[in-house]
C-alpha positions in Angstrom: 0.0 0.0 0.0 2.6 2.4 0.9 4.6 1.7 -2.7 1.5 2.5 -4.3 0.5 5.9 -2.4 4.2 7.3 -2.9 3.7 6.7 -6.6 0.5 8.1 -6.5 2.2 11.3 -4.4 5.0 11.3 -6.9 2.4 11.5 -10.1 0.7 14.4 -8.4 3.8 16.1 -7.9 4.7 15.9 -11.5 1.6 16.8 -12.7 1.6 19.9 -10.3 -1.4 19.2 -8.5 0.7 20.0 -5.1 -1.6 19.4 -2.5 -2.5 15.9 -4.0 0.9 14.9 -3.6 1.5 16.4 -0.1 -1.8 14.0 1.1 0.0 10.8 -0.4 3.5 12.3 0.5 3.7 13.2 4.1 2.4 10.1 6.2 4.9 8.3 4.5 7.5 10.4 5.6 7.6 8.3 8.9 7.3 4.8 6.9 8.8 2.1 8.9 10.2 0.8 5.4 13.7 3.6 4.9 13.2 3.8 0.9 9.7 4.8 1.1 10.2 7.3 3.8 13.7 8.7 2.2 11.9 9.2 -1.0 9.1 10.6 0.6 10.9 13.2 2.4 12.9 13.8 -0.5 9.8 14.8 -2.3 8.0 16.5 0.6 11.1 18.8 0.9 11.0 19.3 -2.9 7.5 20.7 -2.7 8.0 23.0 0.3 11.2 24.6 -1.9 8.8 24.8 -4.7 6.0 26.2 -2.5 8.5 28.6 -0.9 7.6 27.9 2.1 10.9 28.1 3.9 10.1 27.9 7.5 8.1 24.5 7.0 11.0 23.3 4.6 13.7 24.3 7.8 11.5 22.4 10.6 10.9 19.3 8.2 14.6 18.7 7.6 15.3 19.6 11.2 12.6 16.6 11.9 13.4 14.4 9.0 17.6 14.4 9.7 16.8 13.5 13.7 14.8 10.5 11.8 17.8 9.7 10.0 20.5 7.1 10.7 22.6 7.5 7.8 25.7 10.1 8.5 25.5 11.1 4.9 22.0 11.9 4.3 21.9 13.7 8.2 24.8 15.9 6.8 22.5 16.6 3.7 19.5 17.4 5.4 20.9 19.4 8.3 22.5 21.7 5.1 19.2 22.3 4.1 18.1 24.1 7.1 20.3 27.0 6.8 20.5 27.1 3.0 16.5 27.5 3.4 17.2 30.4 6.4 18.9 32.5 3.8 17.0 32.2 0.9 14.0 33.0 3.5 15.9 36.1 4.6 16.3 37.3 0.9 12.7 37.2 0.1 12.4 40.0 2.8 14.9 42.1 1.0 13.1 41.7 -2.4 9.6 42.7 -0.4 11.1 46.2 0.9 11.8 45.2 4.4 15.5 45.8 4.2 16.3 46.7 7.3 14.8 43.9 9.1 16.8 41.3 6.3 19.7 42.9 7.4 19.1 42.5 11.2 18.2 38.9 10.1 21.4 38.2 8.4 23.4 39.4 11.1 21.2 36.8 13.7 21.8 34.1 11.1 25.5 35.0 10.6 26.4 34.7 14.3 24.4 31.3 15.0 25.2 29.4 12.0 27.6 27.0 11.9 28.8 27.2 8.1 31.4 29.3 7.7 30.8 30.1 4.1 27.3 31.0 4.7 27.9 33.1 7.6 30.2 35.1 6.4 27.8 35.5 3.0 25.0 36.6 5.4 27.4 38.9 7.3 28.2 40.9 4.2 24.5 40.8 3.2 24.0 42.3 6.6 26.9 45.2 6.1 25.5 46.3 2.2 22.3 46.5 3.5 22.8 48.4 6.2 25.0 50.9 4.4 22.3 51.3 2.0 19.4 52.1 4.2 21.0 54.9 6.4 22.5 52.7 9.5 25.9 53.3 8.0 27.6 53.4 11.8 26.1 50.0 12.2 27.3 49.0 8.5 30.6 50.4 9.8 31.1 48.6 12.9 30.0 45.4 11.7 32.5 45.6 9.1 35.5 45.8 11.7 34.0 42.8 13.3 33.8 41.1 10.2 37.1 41.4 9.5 38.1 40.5 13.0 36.3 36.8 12.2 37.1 36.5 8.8 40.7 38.1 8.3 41.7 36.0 5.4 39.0 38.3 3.6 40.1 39.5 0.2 40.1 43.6 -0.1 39.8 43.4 3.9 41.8 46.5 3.7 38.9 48.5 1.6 37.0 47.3 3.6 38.6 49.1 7.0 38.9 51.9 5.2 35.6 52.5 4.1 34.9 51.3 7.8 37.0 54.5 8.7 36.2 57.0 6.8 32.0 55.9 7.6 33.3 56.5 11.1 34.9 59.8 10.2 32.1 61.0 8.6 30.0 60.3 11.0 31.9 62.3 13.7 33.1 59.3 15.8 36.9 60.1 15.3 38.0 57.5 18.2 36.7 54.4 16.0 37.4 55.7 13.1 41.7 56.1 14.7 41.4 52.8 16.1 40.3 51.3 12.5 42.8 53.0 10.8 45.3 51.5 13.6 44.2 48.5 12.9 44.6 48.6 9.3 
């Protein structure tokens, strides 16, 4: 029974019809047989990134790696969760609420644990906040980005324009100790 409903999930899926498939889909995602359930998920997770339904997709692969006993596909799945976080964070930015994206990357960019993605989400955080008028906060969170990540190509620009945003904006004690640094 549970073969049949995941290919009856899996044709509703192709042919679009989304909530068809989700019905068949998710009460197999806690199959007892692994295949079933793995395949399941697989296309459960699918349809959520299709959906764009980010916070559902981050909680399901939260769920469905704790499920999991293979190391590989726990590694998978638990990449999905932040992955997901961003591209959830960038659909603020592209509906005007820049500001709060910004304060959202910075959150995300001090509790991830992927280096590559934090630091992404960092200078997300930094360009945004210069562009909407918080440039003391774009400023400052440059000198700490450059304190985490000082392997940073142009990390010199980048204390400069710290500098000279401190400068600018009066605060000549930052803006010395920046240019020390540098």
């Amino acid at each position: 029974v549970a073969q049949m409903q995941l290919k009856l999930g899996f044709l509703a899926y192709e042919d679009g019809r989304i909530p068809r498939a989700e019905s068949f889909l998710v009460p197999l995602t806690k199959n007892t047989k692994k295949e079933i359930a793995t395949r399941a998920q697989d296309l459960h997770l699918d349809i959520l990134n299709l959906k764009k339904d980010y916070v559902t997709l981050q909680s399901a692969a939260a769920d469905y790696a704790q499920q999991e006993s293979d190391p590989a596909r726990t590694k998978h799945l638990r990449k999905i969760e932040p992955e997901s976080n961003m591209t959830r964070i960038s659909l603020l930015v592209e509906t005007g609420l820049k500001v709060q994206a910004a304060e959202e990357y910075l959150k995300f960019a001090t509790t991830t644990d992927d280096t590559e993605l934090a630091s992404k989400a960092m200078t997300n955080s930094i360009s945004l906040f210069y562009k909407n008028g918080r440039a003391f906060d774009a400023a400052d969170l440059s000198v700490r980005f450059v304190a985490k990540y000082p392997q940073t190509e142009g990390r010199e620009g980048i204390f400069e324009t710290a500098a000279k945003t401190y400068a600018d904006l009066g605060f000549f004690v930052p803006a010395a100790k920046t240019l020390e640094t540098l």
